[in-house]
C-alpha positions in Angstrom: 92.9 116.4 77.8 89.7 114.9 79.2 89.0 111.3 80.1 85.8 109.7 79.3 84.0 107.2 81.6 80.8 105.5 81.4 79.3 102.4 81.9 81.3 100.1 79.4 84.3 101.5 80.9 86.6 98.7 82.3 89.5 99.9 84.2 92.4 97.6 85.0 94.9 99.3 87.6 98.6 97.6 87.7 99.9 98.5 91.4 103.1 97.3 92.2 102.8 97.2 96.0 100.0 98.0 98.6 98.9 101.4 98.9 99.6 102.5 95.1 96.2 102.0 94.3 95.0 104.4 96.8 97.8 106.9 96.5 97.6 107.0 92.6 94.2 105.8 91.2 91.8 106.5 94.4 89.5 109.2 92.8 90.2 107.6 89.4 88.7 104.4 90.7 85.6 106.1 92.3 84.7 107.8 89.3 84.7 104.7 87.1 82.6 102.9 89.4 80.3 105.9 89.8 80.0 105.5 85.7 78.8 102.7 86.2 81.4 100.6 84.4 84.0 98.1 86.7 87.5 98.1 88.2 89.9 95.6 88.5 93.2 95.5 90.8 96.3 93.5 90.0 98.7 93.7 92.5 102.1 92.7 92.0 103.9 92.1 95.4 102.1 91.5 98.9 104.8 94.6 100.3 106.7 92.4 102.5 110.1 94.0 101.8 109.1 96.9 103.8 111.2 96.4 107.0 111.2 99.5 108.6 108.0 100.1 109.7 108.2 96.8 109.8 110.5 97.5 113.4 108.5 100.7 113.8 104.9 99.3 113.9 106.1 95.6 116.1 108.9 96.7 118.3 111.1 94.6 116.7 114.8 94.8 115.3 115.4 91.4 113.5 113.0 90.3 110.6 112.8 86.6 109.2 110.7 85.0 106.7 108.0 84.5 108.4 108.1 87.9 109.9 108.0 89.5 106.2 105.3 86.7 105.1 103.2 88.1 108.4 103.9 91.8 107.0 103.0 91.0 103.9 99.3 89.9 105.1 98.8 92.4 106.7 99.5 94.5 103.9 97.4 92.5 101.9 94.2 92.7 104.1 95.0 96.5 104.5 94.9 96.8 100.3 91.0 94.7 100.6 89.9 97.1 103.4 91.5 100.2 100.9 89.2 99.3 97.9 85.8 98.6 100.4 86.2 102.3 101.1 86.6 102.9 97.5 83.9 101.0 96.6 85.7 97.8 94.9 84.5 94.4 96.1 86.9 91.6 96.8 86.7 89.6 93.2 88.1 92.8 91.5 91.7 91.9 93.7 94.2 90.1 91.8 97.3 89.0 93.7 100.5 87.9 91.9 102.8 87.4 94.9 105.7 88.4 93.3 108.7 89.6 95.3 108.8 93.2 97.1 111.7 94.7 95.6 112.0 92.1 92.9 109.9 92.9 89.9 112.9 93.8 87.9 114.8 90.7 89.2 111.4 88.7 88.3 111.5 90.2 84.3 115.0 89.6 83.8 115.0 85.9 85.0 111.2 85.2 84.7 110.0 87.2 81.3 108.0 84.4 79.5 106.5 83.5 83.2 105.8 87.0 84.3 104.6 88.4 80.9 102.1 85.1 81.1 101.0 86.0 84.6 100.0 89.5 83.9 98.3 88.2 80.1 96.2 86.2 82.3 94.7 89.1 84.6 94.3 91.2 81.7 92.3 88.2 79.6 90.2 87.9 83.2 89.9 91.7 83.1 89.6 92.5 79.7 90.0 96.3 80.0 89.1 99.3 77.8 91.3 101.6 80.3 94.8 100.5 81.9 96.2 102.7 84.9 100.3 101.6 85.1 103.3 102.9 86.6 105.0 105.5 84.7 108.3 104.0 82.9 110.1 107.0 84.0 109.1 106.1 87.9 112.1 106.0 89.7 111.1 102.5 91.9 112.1 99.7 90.5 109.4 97.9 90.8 107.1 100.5 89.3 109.2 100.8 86.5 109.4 97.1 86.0 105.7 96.9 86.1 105.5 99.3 83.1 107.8 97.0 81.1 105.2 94.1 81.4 102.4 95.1 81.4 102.9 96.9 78.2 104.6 93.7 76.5 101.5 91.4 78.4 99.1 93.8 76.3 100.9 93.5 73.0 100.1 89.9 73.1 96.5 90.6 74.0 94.1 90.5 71.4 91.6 91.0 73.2 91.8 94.7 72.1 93.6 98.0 72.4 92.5 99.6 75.8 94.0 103.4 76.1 96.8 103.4 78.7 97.2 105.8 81.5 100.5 106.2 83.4 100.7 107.1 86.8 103.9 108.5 88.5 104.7 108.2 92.1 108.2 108.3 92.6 109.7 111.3 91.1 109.1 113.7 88.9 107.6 114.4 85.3 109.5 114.8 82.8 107.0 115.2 79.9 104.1 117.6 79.8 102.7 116.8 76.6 99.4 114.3 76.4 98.9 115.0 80.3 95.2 113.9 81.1 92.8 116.4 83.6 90.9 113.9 86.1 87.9 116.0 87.2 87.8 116.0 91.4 85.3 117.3 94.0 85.7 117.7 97.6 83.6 114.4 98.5 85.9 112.0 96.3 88.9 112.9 97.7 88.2 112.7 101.2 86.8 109.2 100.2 90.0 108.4 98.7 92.1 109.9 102.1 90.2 107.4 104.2 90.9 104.6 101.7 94.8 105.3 102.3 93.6 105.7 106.0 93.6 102.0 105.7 97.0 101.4 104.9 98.1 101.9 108.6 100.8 99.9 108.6 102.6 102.9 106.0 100.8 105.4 108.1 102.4 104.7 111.5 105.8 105.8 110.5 105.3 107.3 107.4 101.7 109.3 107.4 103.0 112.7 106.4 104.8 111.6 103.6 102.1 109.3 102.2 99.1 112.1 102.5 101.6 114.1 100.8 101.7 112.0 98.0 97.8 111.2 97.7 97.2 115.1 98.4 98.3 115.6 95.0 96.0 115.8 92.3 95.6 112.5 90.1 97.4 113.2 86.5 98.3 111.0 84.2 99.9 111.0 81.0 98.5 108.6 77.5 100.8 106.2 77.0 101.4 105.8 73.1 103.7 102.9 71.8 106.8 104.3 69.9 107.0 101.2 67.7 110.1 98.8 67.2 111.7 100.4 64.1 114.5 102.2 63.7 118.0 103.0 65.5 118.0 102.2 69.1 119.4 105.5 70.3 120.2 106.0 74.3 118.9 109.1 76.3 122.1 108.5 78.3 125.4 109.6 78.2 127.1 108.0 81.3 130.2 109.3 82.9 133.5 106.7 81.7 134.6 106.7 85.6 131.1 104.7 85.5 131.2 102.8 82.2 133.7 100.0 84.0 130.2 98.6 86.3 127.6 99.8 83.8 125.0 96.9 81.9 122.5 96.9 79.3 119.2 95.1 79.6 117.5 95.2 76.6 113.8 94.0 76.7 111.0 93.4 73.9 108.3 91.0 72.5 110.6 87.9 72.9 112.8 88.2 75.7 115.2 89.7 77.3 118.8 90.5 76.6 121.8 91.7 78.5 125.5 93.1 78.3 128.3 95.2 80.6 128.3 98.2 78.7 131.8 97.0 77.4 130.5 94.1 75.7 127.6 95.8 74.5 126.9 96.4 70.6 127.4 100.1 70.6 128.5 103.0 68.7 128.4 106.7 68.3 126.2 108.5 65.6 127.1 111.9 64.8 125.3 113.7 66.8 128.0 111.6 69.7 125.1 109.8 71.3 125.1 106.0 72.0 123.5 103.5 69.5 122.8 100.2 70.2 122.6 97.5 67.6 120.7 95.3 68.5 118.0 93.6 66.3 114.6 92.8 67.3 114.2 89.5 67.6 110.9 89.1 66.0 107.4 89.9 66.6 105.9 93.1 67.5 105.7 95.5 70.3 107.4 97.9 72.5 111.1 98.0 73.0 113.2 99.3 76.3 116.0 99.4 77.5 117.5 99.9 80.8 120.9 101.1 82.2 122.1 100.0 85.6 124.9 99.0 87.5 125.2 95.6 89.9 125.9 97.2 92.6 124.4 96.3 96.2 122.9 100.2 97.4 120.9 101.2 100.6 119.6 103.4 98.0 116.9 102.0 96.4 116.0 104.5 93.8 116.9 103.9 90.2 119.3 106.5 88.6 119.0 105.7 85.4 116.1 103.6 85.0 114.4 102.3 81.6 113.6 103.9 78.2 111.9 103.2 75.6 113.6 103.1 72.1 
């Protein structure tokens, strides 16, 4: 399917840490602003949980606060330098400062404050075209970022921009409604030398970054599944598992949670997991997520969110 720019277009790209914008929207960006129409950033964390390159790039083994606030900065100015060589000016940057690593942490103790903050650059933004983390990302943080933005928009009324999701971690799982983005040989060296900019990624980590960025730009509609109906699990966890396993249902009004235990679950007849759980008023998307408290050098979700 085709995506049509012009002039009235008004893009809004969520990027949950420095470098996604380039990696995922870089030619997607240009060609809005060569439609003539404008570009807003939001970025959610400043990137400061990002400790080894952190040691690669200073030479250094332990890392403080003020060591990740520094890292952080300099991740920042590296995002400003990124959109100048995309063509974005300085206004279209809008920094939330939320915690690297934390977005999912932020949601679950923050909802009504970080749903708010995100409302607030989309009301400054006012797009007609959102690009956002895929919910089947495997970062948690990219996830996450799905999660609110889509429940910031449901309270928008500002209108119903079309939604493009972005995936950067891991792989597609649904073909259907997958967008072309046109390229050409001029835009995507422009957008190489935008994540050129992110050197402090580069330095230990350059292969794997103009891997990702090498790939074409796709993107798949995002269309709401509604809140009716039985809230039926993808998942059918192992019961050696189900012992550390919790439930984080999220929608319009907040957030609820359960071990799996405790949860209000049964099987249909099909044997898949239903949760009972009613909405809690007010429209919107619903998800749900499946994890375990667990601390993990592994920071990849395994299960991640749904919606239902």
């Amino acid at each position: 399917m085709a995506l049509s720019l012009n002039a009235s277009t008004r893009l809004l790209v969520v990027a949950p840490h420095p470098d996604d914008e380039s990696i995922a929207t870089g030619e997607l960006i240009q060609q809005v602003k060569q439609s003539g129409g404008e570009v807003c950033i939001a970025l959610l964390t400043n990137g400061d949980n990002n400790p080894w390159p952190q040691r690669w790039v200073e030479r250094r083994l332990r890392i403080g606060p003020e060591e990740r606030r520094r890292w952080g900065r300099r991740r920042r100015s590296e995002v400003s330098n990124a959109l100048q060589r995309l063509g974005v000016g300085p206004d279209a940057l809008r920094v939330l400062d939320w915690p690297d690593m934390g977005v999912t942490s932020r949601l679950r103790d923050a909802w009504g404050a970080s749903v708010a903050a995100l409302g607030d650059v989309v009301d400054a933004c006012r797009p007609s075209l959102v690009a956002l983390p895929a919910l089947g990302d495997c970062h948690p943080d990219h996830s996450a970022a799905h999660v609110l933005t889509r429940l910031a928009l449901s309270r928008w009324s500002g209108g119903e921009p079309e939604l493009l999701a972005y995936l950067v971690h891991g792989q597609e799982r649904h073909a259907l409604s997958r967008v072309k983005l046109d390229s050409s040989v001029e835009l995507h060296a422009l957008k190489m030398a935008a994540l050129a900019c992110h050197g402090s990624q580069m330095a230990l980590s350059g292969k794997r970054m103009r891997r990702l960025a090498d790939r074409a730009e796709r993107y798949q509609w995002v269309r709401s599944q509604g809140a009716s109906g039985p809230l039926v699990l993808p998942w059918q966890p192992s019961a050696v598992l189900i012992p550390g396993l919790h439930l984080m249902l999220v929608d319009s009004q907040g957030v609820r949670r359960w071990p799996w235990r405790q949860a209000p679950l049964e099987r249909d007849g099909e044997g898949r997991y239903v949760l009972h759980a009613q909405a809690q008023g007010g429209a919107g998307p619903r998800f749900v997520k499946l994890h375990m408290n667990l601390p993990s050098p592994w920071i990849y979700d395994r299960w991640g969110w749904s919606e239902v």
